[in-house]
C-alpha positions as CSV (number, residue, x, y, z in Angstrom):
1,X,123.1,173.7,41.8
2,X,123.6,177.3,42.7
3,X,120.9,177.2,44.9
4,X,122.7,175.8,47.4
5,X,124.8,177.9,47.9
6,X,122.1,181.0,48.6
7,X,121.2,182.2,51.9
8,X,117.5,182.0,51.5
9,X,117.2,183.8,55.2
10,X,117.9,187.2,53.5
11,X,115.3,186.9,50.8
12,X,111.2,187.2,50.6
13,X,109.3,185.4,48.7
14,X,106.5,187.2,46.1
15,X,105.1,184.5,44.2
16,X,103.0,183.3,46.7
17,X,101.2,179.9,46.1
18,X,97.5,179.9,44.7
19,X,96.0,178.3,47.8
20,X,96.9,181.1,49.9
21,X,94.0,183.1,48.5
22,X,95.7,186.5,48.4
23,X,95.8,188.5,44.8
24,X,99.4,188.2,43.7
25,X,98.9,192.5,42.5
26,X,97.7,193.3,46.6
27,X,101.1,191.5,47.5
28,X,103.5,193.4,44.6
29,X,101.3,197.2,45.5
30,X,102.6,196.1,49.3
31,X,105.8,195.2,48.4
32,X,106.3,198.6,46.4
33,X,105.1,200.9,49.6
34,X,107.2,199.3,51.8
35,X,109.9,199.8,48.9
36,X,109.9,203.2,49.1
37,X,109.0,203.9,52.5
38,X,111.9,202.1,53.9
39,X,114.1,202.5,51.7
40,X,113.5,206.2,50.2
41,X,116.0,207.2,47.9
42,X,118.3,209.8,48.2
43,X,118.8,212.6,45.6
44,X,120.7,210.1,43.2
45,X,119.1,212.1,40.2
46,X,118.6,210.0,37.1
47,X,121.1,207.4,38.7
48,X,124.1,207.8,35.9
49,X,127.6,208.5,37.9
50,X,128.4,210.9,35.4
51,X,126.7,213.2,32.4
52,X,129.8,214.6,31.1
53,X,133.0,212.7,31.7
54,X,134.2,210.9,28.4
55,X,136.2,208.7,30.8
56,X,135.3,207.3,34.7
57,X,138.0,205.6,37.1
58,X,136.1,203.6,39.4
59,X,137.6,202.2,42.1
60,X,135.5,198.6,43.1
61,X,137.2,197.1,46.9
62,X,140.6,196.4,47.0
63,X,140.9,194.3,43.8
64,X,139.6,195.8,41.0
65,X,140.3,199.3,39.4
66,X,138.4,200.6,35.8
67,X,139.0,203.1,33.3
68,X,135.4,203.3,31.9
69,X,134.7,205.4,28.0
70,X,131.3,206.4,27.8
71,X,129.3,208.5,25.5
72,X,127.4,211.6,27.3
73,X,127.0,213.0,23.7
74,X,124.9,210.2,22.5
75,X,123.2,210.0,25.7
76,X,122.3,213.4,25.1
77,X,121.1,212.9,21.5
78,X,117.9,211.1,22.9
79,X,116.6,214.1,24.7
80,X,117.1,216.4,22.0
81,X,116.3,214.5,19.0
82,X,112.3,215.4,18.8
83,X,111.9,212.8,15.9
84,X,112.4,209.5,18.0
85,X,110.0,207.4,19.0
86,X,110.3,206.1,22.6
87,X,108.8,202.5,21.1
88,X,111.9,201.6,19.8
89,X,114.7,200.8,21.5
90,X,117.1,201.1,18.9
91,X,116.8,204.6,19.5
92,X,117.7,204.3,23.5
93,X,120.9,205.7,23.7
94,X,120.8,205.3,28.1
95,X,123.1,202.4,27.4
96,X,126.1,204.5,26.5
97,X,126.6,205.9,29.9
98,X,127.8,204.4,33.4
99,X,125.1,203.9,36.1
100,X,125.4,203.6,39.8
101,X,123.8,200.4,40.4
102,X,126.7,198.2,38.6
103,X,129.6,199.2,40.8
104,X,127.2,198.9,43.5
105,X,125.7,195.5,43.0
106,X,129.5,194.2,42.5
107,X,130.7,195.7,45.9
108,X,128.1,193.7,47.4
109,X,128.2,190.5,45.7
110,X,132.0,190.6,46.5
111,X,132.8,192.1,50.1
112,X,129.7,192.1,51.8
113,X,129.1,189.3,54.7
114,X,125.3,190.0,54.6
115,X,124.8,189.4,51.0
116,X,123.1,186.1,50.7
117,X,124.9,185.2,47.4
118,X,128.4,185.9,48.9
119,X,129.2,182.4,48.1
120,X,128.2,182.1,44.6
121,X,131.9,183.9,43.9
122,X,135.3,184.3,44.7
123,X,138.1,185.2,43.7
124,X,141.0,183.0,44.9
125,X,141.3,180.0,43.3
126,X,143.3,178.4,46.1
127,X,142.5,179.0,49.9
128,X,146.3,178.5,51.1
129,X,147.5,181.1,48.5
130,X,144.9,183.6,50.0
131,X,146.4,182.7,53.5
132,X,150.0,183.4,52.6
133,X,149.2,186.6,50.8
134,X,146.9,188.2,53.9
135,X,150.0,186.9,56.1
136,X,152.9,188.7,53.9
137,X,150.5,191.4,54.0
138,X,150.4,191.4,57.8
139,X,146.9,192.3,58.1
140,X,143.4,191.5,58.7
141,X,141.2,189.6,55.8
142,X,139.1,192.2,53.7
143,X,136.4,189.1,53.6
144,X,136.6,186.4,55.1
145,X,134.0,184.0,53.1
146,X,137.1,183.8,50.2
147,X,139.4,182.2,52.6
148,X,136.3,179.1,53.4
149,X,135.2,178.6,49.8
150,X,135.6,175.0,48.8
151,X,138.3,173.9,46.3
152,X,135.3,171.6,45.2
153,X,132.6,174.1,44.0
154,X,131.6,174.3,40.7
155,X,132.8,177.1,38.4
156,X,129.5,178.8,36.8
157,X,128.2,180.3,33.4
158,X,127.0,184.0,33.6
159,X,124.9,186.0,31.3
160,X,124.6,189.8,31.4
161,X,121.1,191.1,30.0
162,X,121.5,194.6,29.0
163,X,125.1,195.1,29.5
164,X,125.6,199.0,28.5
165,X,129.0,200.3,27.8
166,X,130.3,200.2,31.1
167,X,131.2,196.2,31.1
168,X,131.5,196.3,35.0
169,X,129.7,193.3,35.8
170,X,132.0,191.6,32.9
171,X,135.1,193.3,34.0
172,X,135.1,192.0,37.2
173,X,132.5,189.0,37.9
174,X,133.7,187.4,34.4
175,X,136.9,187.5,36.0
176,X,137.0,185.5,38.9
177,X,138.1,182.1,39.4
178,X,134.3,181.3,40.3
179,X,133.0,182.3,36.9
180,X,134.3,179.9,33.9
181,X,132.0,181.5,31.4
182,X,130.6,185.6,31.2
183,X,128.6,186.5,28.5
184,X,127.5,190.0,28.0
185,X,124.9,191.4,26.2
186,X,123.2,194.4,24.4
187,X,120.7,195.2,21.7
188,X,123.3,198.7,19.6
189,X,126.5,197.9,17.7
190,X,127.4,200.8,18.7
191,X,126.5,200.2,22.2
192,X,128.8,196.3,21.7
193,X,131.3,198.2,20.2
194,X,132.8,200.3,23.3
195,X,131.3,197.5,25.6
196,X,133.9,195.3,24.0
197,X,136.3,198.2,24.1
198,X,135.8,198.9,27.7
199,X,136.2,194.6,28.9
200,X,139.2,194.5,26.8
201,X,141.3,197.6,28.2
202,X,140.1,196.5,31.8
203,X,140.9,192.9,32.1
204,X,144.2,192.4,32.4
205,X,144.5,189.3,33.0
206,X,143.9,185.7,31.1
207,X,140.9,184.9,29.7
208,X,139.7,183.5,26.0
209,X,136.6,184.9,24.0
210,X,135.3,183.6,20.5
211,X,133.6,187.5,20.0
212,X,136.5,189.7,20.9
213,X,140.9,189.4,20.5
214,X,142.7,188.3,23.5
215,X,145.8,186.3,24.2
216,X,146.4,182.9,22.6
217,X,145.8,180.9,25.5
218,X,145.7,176.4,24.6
219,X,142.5,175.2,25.4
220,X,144.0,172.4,27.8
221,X,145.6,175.6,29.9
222,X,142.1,176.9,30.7
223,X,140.2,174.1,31.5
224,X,142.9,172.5,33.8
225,X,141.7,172.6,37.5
226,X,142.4,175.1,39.5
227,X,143.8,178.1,36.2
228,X,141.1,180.5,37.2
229,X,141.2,181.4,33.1
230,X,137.3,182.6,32.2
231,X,136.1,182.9,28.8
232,X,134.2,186.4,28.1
233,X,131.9,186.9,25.2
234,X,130.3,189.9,24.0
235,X,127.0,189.5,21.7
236,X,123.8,190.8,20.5
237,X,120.5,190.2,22.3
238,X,117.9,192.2,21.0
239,X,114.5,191.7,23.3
240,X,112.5,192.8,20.7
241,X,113.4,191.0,17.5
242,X,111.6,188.0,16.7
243,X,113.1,187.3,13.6
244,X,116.4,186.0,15.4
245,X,116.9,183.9,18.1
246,X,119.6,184.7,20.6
247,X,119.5,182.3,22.9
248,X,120.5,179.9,20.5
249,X,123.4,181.4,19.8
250,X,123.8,181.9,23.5
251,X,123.4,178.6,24.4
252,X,123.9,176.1,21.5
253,X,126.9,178.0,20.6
254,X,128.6,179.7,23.3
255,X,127.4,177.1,26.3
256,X,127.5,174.1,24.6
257,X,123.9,173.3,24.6
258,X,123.4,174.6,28.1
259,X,121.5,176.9,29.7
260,X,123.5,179.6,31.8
261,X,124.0,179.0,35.6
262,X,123.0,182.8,36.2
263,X,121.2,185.7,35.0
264,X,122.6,189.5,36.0
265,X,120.7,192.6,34.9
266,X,121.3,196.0,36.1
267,X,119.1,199.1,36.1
268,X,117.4,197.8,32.4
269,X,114.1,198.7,33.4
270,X,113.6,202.5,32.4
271,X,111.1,202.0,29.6
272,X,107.3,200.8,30.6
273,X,107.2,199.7,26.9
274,X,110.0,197.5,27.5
275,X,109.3,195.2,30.6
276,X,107.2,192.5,28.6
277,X,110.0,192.1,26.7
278,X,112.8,192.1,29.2
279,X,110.8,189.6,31.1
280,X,110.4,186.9,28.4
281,X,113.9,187.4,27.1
282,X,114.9,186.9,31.1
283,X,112.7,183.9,31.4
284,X,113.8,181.9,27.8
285,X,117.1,181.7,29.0
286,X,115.8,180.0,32.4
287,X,116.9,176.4,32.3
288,X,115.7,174.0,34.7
289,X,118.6,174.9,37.4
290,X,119.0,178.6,36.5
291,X,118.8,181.4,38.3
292,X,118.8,185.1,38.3
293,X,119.6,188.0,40.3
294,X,118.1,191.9,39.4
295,X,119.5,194.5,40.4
296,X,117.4,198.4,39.9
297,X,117.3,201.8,41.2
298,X,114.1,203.5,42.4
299,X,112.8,205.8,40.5
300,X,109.3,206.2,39.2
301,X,107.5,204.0,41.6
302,X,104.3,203.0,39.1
303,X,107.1,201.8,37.0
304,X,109.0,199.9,39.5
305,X,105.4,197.9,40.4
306,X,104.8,197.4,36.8
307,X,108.2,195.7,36.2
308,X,107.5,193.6,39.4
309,X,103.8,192.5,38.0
310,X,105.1,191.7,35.1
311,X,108.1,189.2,36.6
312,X,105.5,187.5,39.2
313,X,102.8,187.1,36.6
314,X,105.0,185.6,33.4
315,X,107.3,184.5,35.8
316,X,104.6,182.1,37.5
317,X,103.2,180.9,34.1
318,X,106.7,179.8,33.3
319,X,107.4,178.0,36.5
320,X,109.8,180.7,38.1
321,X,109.6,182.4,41.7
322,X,110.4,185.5,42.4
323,X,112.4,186.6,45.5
324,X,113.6,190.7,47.0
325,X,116.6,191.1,48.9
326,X,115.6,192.2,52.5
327,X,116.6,195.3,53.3
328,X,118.7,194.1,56.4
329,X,120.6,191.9,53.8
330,X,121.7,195.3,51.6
331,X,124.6,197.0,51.6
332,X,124.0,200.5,53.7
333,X,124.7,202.1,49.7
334,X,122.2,199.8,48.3
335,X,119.6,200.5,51.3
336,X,119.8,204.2,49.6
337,X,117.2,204.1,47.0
338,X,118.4,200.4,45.1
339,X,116.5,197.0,45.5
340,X,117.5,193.8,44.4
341,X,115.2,190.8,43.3
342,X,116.5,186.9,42.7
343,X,114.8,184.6,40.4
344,X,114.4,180.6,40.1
345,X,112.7,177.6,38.8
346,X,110.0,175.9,41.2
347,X,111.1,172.8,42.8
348,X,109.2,169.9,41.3
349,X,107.3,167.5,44.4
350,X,107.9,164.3,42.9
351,X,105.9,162.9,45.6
352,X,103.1,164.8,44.7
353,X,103.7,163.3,40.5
């Protein structure tokens, strides 16, 4: 189980058992304050990297560089279009854009030694070939948790909620030798369209999808040990829709029947009307053994709390805890106005059955 490989010492627990007698809204309200006292955000704006550029090169460590196409003119359509109603997302156009919090999140998750899920990735397949590289290289390691991962740990099954355009997370996550399967996910064809656009033009490398073209690559090549060859899909998940189910197409078609090993979202939460939603889309794709990490910017602070509410209280009629990133764990970019949250299944006392 993923859990096992978390660092629980970096995280803080919200959901705070029943017998404790504290009201689980007192504990979010204290949770927020200290949010935004401690970690008061800098002038980040709105929080997109760019409102203009048709085309970003971000530069993520010392292994990954993307050409990103985004839309500024349909991200400036909302704001002047008088006629839409804020009710329905089909009319959000903030997908279409880049936002800080993805490059940010990935930085972290890959070449931080703090991070407390630094071990849920990597991205050698082989810890001697890492060796002889850094010495041909002649220099120090860049992180130094790739070089102790075991040759034994599972490869995992990622989903993406609320993907955007950008396809960072896809782009480079649902690239490593650590992730065999990265699906991501948004609610706008049009939004899918240059997502699939942007994943295909950035990953060079092997990998097979059922949603998007890619190199031939025989079945028997990708699952042998050791070929660090992901699959990456792109698909549809509207939160709203009732009339579909998406997780069945998710899971019974695209994982086999299983539920995903992890969760990702990043910066989703910009809509009050929309946090209900997000939060039971979040939670039906919640197997037994999954988990999830949240990452968000700080911005309007009632909104922030109402997202948190929302993920305690559904989250513990559904069985799930909810966990923040302490701020000593954070990268000193993320301590600048970001926070991130981690999500999983109670353990079952079978003693107590």
């Amino acid at each position: 189980m993923l859990k096992d490989y978390i660092d629980y010492s970096g995280l803080a627990c919200l959901s705070l058992p029943q017998e404790v007698g504290h009201d689980i809204s007192d504990v979010v309200a204290n949770h927020i304050m200290d949010l935004y006292s401690s970690n008061q955000p800098e002038d980040l704006g709105l929080g997109f990297i760019s409102p203009r550029e048709k085309q970003l090169h971000l530069a993520l460590g010392p292994d990954f560089e993307l050409e990103i196409d985004q839309s500024p003119s349909l991200l400036a359509s909302s704001s002047s279009n008088s006629n839409s109603n804020p009710r329905n997302p089909s009319n959000s156009t903030t997908g279409f854009v880049c936002w800080k919090t993805s490059p940010l999140l990935v930085q972290w998750l890959l070449y931080s030694e703090i991070c407390p899920f630094k071990t849920l990735f990597f991205l050698r397949p082989e810890k001697a070939k890492l060796k002889s590289v850094k010495s041909r290289q002649n220099r120090k390691a860049t992180n130094t948790k790739f070089i102790d991962v075991s040759l034994d740990q599972p490869r995992i099954t990622i989903v993406e909620l609320g993907s955007g355009v950008s396809g960072i997370l896809g782009s480079t996550i649902g690239t490593l030798p650590s992730t065999l399967h990265f699906i991501a996910t948004d609610h706008q064809q049009s939004i899918l369209k240059l997502l699939r656009s942007n994943i295909q033009q950035n990953v060079t490398g092997r990998y097979t999808s059922t949603t998007m073209e890619t190199k031939v690559i025989p079945e028997k090549a990708r699952s042998a040990p050791g070929s660090g060859v992901s699959a990456i899909d792109v698909v549809e998940y509207d939160w709203e829709d009732d009339s579909v189910d998406p997780v069945h197409e998710i899971k019974d078609t695209l994982l086999q029947g299983q539920f995903p090993d992890l969760i990702m979202a990043c910066d989703t939460i910009y809509n009050e009307y929309l946090i209900p939603f997000f939060t039971d889309s979040l939670l039906r794709l919640m197997g037994g053994t999954t988990v999830a990490i949240l990452a968000l910017q700080l911005r309007d602070s009632d909104m922030v709390e109402a997202f948190v509410n929302c993920l305690v209280e559904k989250g513990g009629e559904a069985g799930v805890e909810v966990y923040y990133v302490k701020d000593e764990f954070l990268s000193d970019e993320l301590k600048r106005g970001f926070v991130v949250y981690y999500l999983e299944r109670k353990e079952v006392d079978q003693d107590a059955l």
